[in-house]
C-alpha positions in Angstrom: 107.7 117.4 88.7 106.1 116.9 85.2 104.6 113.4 84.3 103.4 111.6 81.4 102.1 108.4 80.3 104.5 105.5 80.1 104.5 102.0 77.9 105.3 100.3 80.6 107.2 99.5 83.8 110.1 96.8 83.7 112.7 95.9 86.2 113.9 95.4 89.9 114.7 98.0 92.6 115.9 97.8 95.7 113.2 99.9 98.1 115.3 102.4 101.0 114.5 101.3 104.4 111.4 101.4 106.5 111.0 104.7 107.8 109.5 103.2 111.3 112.3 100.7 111.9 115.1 103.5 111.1 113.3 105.8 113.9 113.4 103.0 116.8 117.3 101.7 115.7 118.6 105.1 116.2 116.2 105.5 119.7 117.1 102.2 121.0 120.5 102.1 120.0 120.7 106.0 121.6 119.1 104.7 124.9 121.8 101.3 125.2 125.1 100.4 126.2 127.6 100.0 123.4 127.8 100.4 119.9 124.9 99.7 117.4 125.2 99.3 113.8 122.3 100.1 111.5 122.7 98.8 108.0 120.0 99.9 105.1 118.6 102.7 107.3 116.5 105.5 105.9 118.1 108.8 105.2 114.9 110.5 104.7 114.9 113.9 106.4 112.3 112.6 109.4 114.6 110.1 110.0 117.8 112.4 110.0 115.3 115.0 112.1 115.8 111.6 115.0 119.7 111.9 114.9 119.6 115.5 115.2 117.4 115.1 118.6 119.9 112.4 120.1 123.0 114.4 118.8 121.7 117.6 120.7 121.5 115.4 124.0 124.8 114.1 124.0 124.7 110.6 121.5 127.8 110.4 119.2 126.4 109.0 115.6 128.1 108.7 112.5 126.4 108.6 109.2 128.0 106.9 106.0 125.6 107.0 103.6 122.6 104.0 104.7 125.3 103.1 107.5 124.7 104.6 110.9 126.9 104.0 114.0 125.0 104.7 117.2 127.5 104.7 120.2 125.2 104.6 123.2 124.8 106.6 126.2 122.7 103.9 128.3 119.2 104.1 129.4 119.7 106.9 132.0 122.6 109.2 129.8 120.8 111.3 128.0 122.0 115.0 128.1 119.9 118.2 128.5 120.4 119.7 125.0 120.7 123.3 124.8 118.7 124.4 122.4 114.8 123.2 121.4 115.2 119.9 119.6 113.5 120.1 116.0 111.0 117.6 114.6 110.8 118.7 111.5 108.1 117.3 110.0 108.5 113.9 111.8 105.5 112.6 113.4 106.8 109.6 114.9 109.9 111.4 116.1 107.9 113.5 118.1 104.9 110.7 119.7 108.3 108.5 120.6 110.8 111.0 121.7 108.1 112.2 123.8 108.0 108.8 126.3 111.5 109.1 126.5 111.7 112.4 127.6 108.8 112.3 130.0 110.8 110.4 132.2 114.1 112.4 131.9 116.0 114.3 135.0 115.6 117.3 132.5 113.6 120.0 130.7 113.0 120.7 126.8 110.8 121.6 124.0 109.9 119.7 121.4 108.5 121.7 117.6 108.8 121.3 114.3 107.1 122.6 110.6 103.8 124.3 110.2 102.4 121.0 109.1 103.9 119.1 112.5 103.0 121.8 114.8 98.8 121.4 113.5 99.1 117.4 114.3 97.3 116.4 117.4 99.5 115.4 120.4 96.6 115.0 123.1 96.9 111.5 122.0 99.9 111.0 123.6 99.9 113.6 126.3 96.9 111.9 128.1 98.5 108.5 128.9 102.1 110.5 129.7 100.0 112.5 132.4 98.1 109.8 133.7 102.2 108.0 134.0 102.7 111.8 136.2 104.5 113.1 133.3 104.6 117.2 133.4 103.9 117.6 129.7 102.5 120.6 128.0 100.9 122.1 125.0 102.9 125.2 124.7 100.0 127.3 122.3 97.7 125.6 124.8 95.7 123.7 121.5 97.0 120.1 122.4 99.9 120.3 119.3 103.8 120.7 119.6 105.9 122.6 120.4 105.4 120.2 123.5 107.3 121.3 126.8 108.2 118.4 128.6 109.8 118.7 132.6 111.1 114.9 132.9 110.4 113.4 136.2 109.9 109.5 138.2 107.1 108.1 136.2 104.8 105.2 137.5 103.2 102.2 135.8 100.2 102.2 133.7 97.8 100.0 131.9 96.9 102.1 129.5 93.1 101.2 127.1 94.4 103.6 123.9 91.2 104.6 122.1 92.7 104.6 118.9 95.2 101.7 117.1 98.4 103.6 116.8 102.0 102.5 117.0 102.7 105.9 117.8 100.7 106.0 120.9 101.5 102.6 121.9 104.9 103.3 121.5 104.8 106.2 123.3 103.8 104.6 126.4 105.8 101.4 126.2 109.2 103.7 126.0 108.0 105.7 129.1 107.6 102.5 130.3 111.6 102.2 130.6 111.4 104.6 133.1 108.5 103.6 134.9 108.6 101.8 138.6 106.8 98.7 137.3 105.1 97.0 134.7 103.7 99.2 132.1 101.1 97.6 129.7 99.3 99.2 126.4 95.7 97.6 125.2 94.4 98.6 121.4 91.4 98.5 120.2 92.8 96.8 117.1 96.7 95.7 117.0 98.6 98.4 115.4 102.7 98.2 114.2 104.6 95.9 116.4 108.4 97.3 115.3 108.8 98.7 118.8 108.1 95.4 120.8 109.8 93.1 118.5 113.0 95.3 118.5 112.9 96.6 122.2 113.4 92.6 122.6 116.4 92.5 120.3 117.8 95.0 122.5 117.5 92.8 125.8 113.9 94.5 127.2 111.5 92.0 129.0 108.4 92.7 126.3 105.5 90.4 126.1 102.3 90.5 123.6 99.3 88.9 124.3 96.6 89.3 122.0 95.7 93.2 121.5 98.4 93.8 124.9 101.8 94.9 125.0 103.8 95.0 128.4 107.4 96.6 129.0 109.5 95.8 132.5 111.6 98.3 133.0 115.1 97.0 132.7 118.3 97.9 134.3 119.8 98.8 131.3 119.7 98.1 127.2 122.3 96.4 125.3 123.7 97.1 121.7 123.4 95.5 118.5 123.1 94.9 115.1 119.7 96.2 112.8 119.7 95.1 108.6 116.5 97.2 108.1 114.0 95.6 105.7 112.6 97.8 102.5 110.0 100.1 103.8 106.7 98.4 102.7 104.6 101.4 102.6 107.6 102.6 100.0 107.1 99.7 97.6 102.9 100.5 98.1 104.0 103.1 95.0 105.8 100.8 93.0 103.0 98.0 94.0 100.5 100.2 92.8 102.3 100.9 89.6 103.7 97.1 88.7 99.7 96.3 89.0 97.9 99.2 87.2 100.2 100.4 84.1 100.1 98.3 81.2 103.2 96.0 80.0 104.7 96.3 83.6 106.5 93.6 86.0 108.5 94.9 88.5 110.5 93.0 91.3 110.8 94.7 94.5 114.0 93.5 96.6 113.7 92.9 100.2 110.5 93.9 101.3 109.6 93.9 105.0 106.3 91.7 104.9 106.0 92.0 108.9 102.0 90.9 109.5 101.2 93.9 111.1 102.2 95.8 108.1 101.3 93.6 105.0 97.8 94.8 104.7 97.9 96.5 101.2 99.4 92.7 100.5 96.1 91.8 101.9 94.1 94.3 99.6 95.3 93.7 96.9 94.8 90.1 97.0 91.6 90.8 97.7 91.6 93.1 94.5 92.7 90.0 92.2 96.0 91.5 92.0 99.4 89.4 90.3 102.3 89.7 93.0 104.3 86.7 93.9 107.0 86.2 96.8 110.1 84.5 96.5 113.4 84.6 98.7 111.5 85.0 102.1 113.8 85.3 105.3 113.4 86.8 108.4 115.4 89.2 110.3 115.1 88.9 114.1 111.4 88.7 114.0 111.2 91.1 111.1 110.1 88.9 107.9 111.2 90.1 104.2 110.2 88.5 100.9 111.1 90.2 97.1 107.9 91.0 96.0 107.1 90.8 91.8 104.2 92.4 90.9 102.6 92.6 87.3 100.1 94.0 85.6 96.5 93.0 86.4 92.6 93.2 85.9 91.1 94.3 89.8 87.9 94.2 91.0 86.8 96.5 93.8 86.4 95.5 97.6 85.6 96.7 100.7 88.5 97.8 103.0 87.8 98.3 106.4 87.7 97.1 109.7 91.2 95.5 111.7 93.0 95.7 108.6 93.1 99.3 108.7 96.1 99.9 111.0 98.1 97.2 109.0 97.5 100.2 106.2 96.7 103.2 107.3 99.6 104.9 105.4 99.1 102.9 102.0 95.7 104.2 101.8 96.0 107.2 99.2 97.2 104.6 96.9 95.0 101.9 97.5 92.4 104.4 96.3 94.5 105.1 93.2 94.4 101.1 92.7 90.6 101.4 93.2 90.3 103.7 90.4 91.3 101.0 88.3 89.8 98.9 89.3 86.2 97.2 88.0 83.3 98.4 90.3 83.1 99.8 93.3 85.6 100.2 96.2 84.7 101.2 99.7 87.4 102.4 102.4 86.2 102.8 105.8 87.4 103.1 109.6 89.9 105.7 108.3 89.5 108.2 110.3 92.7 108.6 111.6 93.5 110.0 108.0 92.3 113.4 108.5 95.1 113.8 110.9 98.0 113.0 109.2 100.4 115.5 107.3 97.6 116.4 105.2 93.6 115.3 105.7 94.1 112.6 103.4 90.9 112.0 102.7 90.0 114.8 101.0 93.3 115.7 99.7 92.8 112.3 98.2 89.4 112.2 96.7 89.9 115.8 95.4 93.0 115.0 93.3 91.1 111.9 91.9 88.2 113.8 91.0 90.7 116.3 89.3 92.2 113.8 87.2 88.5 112.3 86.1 88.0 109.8 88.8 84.1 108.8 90.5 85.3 109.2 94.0 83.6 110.9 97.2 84.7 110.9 100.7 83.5 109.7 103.7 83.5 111.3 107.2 86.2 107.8 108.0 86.9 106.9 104.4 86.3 107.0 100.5 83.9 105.1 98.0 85.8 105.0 94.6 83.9 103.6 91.2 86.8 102.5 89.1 86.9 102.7 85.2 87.2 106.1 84.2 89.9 107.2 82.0 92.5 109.4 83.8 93.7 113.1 82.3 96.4 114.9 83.5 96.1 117.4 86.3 98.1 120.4 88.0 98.5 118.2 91.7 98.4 120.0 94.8 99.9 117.8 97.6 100.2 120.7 100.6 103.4 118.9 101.2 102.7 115.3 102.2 105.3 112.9 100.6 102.8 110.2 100.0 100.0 112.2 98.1 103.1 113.6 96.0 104.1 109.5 95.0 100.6 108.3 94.7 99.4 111.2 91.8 102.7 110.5 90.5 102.0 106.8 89.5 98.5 108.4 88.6 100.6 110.7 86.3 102.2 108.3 84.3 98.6 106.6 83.9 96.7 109.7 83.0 96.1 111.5 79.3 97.9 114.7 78.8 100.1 116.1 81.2 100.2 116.1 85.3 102.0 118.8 87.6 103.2 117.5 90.9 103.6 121.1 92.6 105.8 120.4 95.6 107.3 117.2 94.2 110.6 118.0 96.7 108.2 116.9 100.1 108.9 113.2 99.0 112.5 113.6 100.4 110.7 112.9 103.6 110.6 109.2 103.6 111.9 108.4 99.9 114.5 110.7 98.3 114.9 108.7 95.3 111.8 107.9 94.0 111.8 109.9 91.2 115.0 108.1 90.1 114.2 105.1 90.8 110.2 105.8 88.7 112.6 106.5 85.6 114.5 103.7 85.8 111.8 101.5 85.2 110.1 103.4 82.3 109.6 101.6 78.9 
């Protein structure tokens, strides 16, 4: 993909739905009895990587565009597929599939990409084990492929080192099969998409403070899921709206869930111009049409329990940085270095490329905004969001940028490019 600089950036778009909340419908709705229709869902291929998994053990879902039917099999009718089931390059299809299956009357392997297969599972695998899971690292180095032997699993409170839906998640849905109360404590509170929609489907879930607990029910029960926009989607056009001259965008339908909304917080913090309007809320899921316009930012510090509310808008909050006046510190970020890419140097070397005063950190980036940006030749090693953050910084940069595997942002937004030039002055 070849970029230039635009005028400016002017109208509304309506973002696809969030990538998380499109995982659990098709898991839950797998896992109950009866029939549950998804509306707005995400047909990003780690998404569609979900309903191959469930299709190879035995779940009957039909896909009509953004409109999934997910005829249940109940919480115990899961089929041993007969072949391994493919992640792809779907992180949270693997953490979250893998509590499911740990508790299982069957066998099977999970793998997926290169990429998938590097990402570190241990995270899960520990608190599976302690449950008496029999889950393995097949190459022995803690990644997938996983092989999971499903078995009786029994009730843990489990102190997760690291704030992760993924882990927590993990757990809680192992929790299911569990022969009591199973409980999750964060060090920060990550995501909450899984407890506030296990509810919706009739589980016994309570949050106290940093503490999520599951009773395993009898069974689950079908219904309806209107996914918000994916808010880590509209971080792009956020980013974009605030930074490129003669812009205002308005962004339709935004989940704004608070566990979520911390680039809201950031940029805020940043002086940025976005206003709310039409706020409702969908079962515990709040959405608000975001309109964002262009603005003069100062740098911040971004750190601390605001981190997990972020952790996958950070790329392009260090893209705002960049233009932004002074300094901006990101910190506690570790968990970036572990993601499809290390995004932390994937990051700050792109910036650097394209003129920017940036350095990482071993948990972050400090960025000194101001500098002019030129166009660069952009290598993203295949992470979707690196690709849609240099992108934004392409049409803000001198010259001429070259996104080299443009194609990896199918994984979570197929048409962003569309949707870029639909909004170009």
């Amino acid at each position: 993909m070849k970029l230039t600089k635009v005028k400016g950036l002017q109208g509304e778009l309506s973002i696809p739905g969030d990538k998380s909340i499109s995982h659990r419908a098709v898991m839950f709705g797998a896992l109950s009895k009866g029939t549950t229709h998804i509306r707005n869902f995400l047909s990003g291929a780690d998404c569609l990587a979900t309903i191959d998994c469930f299709r190879k053990m035995g779940v009957e879902i039909k896909q009509d565009g953004t409109d999934v039917t997910v005829c249940g099999n109940g919480l115990h009718g899961l089929k041993k597929p007969n072949t391994i089931l493919d992640v792809g390059n779907s992180g949270t299809t693997t953490r979250l599939i893998s509590g499911i299956l740990a508790g299982q009357d069957f066998e099977t392997v999970l793998s997926g990409d290169a990429s998938l297969n590097k990402r570190p599972m241990g995270r899960i695998m520990k608190p599976l084990q302690m449950m008496g899971a029999d889950i393995e690292s097949a190459n022995g180095d803690g990644c997938a492929p996983l092989k999971i032997n499903g078995k009786m699993l029994k009730a843990i409170h489990y102190d997760s080192p690291v704030a992760s839906a993924q882990v927590k998640s993990c757990v809680l849905l192992a929790g299911l099969y569990a022969d009591g109360q199973t409980s999750v404590t964060e060090p920060a509170l990550s995501r909450n998409h899984t407890e506030l929609m296990l509810r919706a489907f009739g589980v016994d879930v309570k949050s106290s403070g940093k503490t999520a607990t599951v009773t395993p029910p009898q069974e689950m029960h079908a219904c309806d899921i209107t996914v918000p926009g994916d808010i880590s989607s509209a971080t792009f056009f956020i980013v974009a709206g605030l930074i490129t001259p003669n812009s205002c965008i308005r962004l339709k339908n935004v989940g704004i869930n608070p566990t979520r909304d911390g680039i809201l917080r950031v940029c805020k913090d940043m002086g940025a111009d976005i206003t709310m309007e039409n706020v409702e809320d969908h079962g515990g899921e709040p959405t608000a049409d975001l309109i964002v316009r262009t603005s003069k930012l100062k740098g911040t510090v971004v750190g601390g329990d605001v981190i997990p509310t972020l952790i996958d808008e950070i790329p392009a909050i260090a893209l705002l940085a960049a233009f932004a006046e002074g300094e901006t510190i990101i910190k506690d970020a570790q968990e970036l270095r572990v993601k499809e890419s290390d995004r932390i140097a994937l990051t700050v070397d792109n910036l650097v490329k394209m003129g920017v005063d940036a350095q990482g950190t071993e948990d972050g980036m400090i960025i000194c905004g101001g500098n002019p940006l030129h166009g660069a030749s952009i290598h993203c090693k295949y992470d979707h969001r690196i690709a849609m953050t240099f992108s934004i910084a392409g049409i803000n940069a001198g010259g001429e940028t070259v996104i080299e595997d443009s194609e990896c942002v199918d994984v979570s937004y197929p048409t962003f490019y569309e949707q870029l030039e639909q909004l170009r002055l």
